[in-house]
N, C-alpha and C positions, 0 to 999 in steps of 0.2 A: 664628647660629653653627650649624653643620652638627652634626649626630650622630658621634661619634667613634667610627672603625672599631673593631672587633674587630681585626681583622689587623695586627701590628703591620709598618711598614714600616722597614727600614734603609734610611738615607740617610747620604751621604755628602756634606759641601759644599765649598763649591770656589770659589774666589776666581780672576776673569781680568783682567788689567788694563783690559782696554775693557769690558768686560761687568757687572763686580762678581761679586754673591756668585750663586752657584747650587745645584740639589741634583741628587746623580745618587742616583738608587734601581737600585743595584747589582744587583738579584732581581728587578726589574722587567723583563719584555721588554717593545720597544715591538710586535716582530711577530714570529714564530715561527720568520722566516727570513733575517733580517740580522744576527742577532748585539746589536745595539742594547740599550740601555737605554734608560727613561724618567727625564727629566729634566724641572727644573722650573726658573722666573727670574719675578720679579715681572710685568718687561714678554714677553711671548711666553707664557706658562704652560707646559706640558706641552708638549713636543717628543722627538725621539728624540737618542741622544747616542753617539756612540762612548767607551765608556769607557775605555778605553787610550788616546786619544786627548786628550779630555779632560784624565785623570790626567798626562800629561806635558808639557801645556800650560800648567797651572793651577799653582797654589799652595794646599796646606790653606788654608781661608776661619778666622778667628779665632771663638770664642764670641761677642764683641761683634758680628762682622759680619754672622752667619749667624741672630744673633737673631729680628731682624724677619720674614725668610723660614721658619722652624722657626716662628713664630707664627700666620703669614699659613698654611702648609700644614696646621697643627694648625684652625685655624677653620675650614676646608674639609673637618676631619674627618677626615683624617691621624692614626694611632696613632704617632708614630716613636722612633725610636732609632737615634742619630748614632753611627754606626762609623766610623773612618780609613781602610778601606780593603776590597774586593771579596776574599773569599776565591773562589778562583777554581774549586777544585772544586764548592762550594758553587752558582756560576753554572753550572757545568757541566754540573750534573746538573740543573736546571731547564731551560735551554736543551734539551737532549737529551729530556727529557721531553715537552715542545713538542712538539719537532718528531717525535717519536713519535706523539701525537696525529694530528695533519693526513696522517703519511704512514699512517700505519696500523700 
């Protein structure tokens, strides 16, 4: 079992009917200049995710369903804390930060 971060991460999961259950980490970016977030699925691991996209696809994932994956990210060393949904200024102002960074 991995060392558990410090940092705590919000995740959000998400139920698709071909896919099952998944996590999007809302405050996660995947890169600085797509807008994306980091998601997670048993098979594929870590990928990037359009979250509005996602969110409209999907259906909230159940406690029972999303157990195994909130378990499986925690042993990896995952701090988290399951929220329902991306407060969006909150994204906004990280994304914006980002890309502060890189441009200057």
């Amino acid at each position: 079992m991995a060392n558990k971060d410090k940092h705590i991460t919000e995740v959000v999961f998400r139920h698709d009917k071909v896919y099952g259950v998944f996590a999007l980490f809302p405050y996660e970016l995947y890169n600085n200049f797509s807008g994306s977030v980091m998601s997670y699925a048993h098979v594929g691991q870590h990928c990037a995710a359009n979250y509005n996209g996602c969110i409209k696809s999907t259906r909230p994932a159940t406690e029972d369903e999303y157990k195994s994956l909130f378990n499986e990210l925690e042993s990896i060393g995952y701090n988290l804390k399951v929220i329902k949904r991306q407060n969006f200024q909150k994204y906004f102002k990280i994304y914006r930060s980002a890309k502060a960074k890189i441009l200057g």
